[in-house]
N, C-alpha and C positions, 0 to 999 in steps of 0.2 A: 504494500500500500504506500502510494506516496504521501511524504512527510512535507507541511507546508510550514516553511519558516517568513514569521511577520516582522519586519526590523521599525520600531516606531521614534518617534523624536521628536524633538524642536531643531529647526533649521541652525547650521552654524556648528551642529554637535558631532558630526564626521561620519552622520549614518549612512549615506551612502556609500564613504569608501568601508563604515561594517559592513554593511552587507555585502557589498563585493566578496571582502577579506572572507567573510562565511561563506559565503559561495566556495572559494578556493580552500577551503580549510575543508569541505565534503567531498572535493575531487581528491584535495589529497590522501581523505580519506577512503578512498576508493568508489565515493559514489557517482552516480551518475546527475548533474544539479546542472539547473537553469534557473538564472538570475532576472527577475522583472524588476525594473522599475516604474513606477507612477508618476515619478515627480516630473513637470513639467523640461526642469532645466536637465543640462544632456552632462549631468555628471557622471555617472554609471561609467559611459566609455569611455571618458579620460579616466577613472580609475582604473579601467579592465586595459588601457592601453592600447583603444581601438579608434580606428577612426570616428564610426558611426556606430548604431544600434537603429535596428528597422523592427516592426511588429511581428514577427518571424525569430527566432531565434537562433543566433550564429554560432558556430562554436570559438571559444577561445584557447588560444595555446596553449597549454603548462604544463610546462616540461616538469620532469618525472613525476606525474601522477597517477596512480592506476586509475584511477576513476575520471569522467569527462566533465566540461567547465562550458555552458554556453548561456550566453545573454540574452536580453529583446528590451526594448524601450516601448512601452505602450502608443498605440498610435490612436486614440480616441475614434477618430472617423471613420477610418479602417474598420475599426472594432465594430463599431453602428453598423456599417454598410454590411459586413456579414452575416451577426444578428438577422436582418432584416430579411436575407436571402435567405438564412434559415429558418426564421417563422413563420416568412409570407405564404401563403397556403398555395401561391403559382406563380413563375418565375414574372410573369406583365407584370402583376403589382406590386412587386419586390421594386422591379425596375421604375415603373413610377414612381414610386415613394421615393426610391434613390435622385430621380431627376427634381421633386418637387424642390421649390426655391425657401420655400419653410422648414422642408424637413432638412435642408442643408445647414439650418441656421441654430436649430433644435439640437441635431448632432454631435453640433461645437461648443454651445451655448448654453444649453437645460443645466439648471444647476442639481448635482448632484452625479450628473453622467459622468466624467470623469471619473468618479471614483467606482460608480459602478459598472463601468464600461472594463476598472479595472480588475474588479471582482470576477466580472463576465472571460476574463485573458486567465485569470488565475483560475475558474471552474476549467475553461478549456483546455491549459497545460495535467490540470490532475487530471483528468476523463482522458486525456491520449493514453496513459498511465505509460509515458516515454520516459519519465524521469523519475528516479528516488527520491529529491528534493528537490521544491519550487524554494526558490529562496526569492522572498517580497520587499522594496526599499519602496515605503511609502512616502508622503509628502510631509512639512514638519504635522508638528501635532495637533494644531489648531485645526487641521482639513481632517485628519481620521477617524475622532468621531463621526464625520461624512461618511467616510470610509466605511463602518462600520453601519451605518444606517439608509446605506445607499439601496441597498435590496429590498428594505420595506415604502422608502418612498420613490422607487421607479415603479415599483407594482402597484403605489395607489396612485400615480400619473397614468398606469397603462390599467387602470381598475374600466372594466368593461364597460359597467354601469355609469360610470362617470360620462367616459367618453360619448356612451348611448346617447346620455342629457345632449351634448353638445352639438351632435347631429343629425337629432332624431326633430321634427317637426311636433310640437306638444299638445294638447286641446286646454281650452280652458286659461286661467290668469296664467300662467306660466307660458303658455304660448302666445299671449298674444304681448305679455312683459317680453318674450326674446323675440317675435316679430318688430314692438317696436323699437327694440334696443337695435337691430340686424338692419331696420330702414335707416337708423341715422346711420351706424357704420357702415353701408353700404355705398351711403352719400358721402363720407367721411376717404372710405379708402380704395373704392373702386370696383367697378364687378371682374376685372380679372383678379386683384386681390383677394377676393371674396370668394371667389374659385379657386385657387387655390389652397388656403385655407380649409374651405370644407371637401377638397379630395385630399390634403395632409391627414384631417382626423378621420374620414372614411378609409384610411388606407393603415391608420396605423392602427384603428378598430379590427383590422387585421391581426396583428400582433398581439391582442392584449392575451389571448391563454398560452403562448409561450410562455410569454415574459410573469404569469402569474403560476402555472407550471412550474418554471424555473425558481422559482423565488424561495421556494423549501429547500430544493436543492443546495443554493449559493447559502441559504444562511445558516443550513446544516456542517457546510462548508468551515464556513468562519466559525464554528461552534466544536467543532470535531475536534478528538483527543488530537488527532495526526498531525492537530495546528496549533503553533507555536510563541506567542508574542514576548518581541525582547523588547527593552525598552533602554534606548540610547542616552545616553548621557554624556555632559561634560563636565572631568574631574575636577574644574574649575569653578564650576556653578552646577553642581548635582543636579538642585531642585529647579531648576529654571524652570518657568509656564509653569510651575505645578501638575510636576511629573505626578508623584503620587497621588492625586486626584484622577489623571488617567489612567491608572492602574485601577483606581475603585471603580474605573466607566468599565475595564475591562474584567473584573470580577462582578460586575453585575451583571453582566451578559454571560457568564459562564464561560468565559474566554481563558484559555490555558496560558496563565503567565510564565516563564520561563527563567529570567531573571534579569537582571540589570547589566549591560556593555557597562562601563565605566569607560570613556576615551582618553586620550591625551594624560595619563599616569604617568608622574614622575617615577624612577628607577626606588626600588625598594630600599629603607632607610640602609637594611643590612651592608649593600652593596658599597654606599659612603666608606665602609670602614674596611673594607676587604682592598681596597685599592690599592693601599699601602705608597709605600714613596714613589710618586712620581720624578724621572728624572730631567732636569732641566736645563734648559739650550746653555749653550755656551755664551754664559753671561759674567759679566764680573760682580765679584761680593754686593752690593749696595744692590744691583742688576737683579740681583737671585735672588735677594732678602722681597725685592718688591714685587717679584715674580711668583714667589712664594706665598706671600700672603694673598695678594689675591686670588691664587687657586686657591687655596684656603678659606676664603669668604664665598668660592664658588660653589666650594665643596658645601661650605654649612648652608646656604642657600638651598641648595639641590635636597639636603637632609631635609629641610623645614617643611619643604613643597612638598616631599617626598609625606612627610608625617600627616603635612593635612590633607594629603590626598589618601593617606589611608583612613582615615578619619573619616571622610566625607564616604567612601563605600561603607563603613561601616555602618555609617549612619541611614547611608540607603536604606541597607541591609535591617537594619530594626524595626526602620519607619513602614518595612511592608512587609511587616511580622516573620523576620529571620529570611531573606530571599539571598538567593544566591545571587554573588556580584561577580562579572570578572573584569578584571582591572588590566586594561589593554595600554602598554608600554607609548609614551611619547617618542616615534620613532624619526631619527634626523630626513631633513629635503620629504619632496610628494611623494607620496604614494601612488604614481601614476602607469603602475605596471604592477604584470601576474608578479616579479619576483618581489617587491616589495611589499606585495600584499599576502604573500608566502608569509611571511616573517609574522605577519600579523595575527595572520590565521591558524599557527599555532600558540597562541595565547585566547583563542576560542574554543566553544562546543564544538565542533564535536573532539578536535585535538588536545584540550588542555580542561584539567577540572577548574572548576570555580575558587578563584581566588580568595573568597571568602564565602563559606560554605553556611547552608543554615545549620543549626545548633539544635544538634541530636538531643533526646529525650536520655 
């Protein structure tokens, strides 16, 4: 059964290059993983070290891994226009709808599609059932509660009976309130306007028992043990947006939390003192003494950061009743390739245990 992992965040916190780094850290572990992202902006491929990402999913390089590494960037429209050809009950009115100048506008525009257009890419990678792990890099956090609620309000936009209202002709005060609502807009925006319009919603009254069909499916989906939610962070401002309030959205949905990334971690206090004497360039005395000391304020620095950034996972760790954290290393220059996302990925699931683990009974 494929395993779906959810990477969530506030913008700024390095989630995309996790989830990349997760992605690569399942190849290396011999699985077989493809990486979607949601987020509008095209960071995904500069982390993966590719040119592009198209709605399709490509393979990426990475050397010595038994298992395979391949990406897809969400294409919203794409995503619609197939939907469509897949609900429509015959290929004309697929294609209609497709040509309509509203439902072009609908496709890009309805708010909430996005996110469950990406829901819709994420049903259709598990249903191939081509891969071991969907690894998912959502948009920051402020959109995923969307994310997460996209499936009950696409299906009450695509609710039959709604639709029915809209273009069905009515008897009585309701009919003749949308008759004379329909005469001024009609005056208002033109009669091909107005034809269009009522063949967008006769055409998409097509669609509405896929898309309500589907709707068990997709939110059975985001609810399944097989799915995963991590929650990104930076080890510099843990709680930023009031991570831990999305964690309570995601245990109120019965959402399988996972534990906390922690990003951008100073090196472990231990390692300050294991360093031992550094030797230094070819300076003269007065030269060396001031060389000295400020590696030595560099050092104590590095400790200090070092402590409160252990501190701050700890404190994750409490504030959501003992969760596991793992504390992912501040690594030198981008991270804009499989080898340096190598590095990264083992100091994650599935390569590395949790750096601070809950606290056994």
């Amino acid at each position: 059964m494929t395993q779906v992992e959810i990477c969530c965040g506030v913008g700024g916190t390095g989630k995309t290059t996790t989830a990349a780094a997760l992605g690569v850290g399942h190849a290396l572990a011999g699985h077989r993983v493809v990486v979607l992202t949601i987020d509008p902006a095209r960071r995904l491929a500069d982390a993966l070290g590719t040119q592009t990402l198209g709605n399709t999913p490509s393979r990426v390089p990475l050397a010595d891994a038994p298992g395979e590494l391949w990406a897809l960037m969400l294409d919203r429209k794409d995503t619609w226009d197939k939907i469509v050809r897949r609900f429509s009950s015959d290929a004309d009115r697929a294609e209609k709808l497709l040509e309509n100048r509203y439902y072009k506008a609908v496709s890009t525009r309805l708010t909430g599609s996005h996110e469950y257009m990406a829901i819709e890419k994420l049903h259709e990678l598990v249903s191939s059932e081509q891969w071991d792990v969907v690894v998912v890099d959502t948009p920051p956090t402020r959109h995923v509660v969307d994310f997460f609620e996209a499936p009950e309000r696409v299906r009450r936009v695509f609710d039959h009976s709604v639709i029915s209202k809209l273009i069905r002709t009515s008897n009585g005060l309701f009919g003749f309130a949308s008759k004379s609502a329909m005469g001024v807009f009609h005056r208002l925006a033109g009669e091909r306007e107005i034809e269009d319009i009522y063949e967008l919603f006769n055409l998409i009254s097509d669609l509405s028992h896929g898309f309500r069909s589907r709707h068990s499916e997709v939110r059975d989906l985001l609810r399944a043990n097989t799915t995963t939610y991590w929650l990104v962070a930076n080890a510099d401002a843990p709680q930023r947006n009031n991570i831990i309030g999305f964690l309570s959205a995601l245990r109120e949905r019965d959402m399988y939390f996972g534990g906390f990334l922690l990003n951008r971690c100073e090196a472990d206090p231990g390692r300050v003192s294991q360093l031992g004497p550094v030797p230094a360039p070819a300076l003269n005395s007065e030269q060396t003494d001031t060389w000295s000391e400020a590696l030595e304020r560099l050092l104590r620095r590095q400790h200090t950061r070092a402590l409160r950034h252990q501190a701050a996972g700890q404190g994750l760790s409490a504030s959501a009743g003992d969760a596991p954290v793992w504390m992912l290393p501040e690594l030198s220059g981008q991270l804009r390739a499989t080898a340096g996302l190598s590095d990264l990925a083992r100091c994650l699931p599935p390569l590395a245990a949790a750096s601070i683990s809950p606290v056994s009974d």
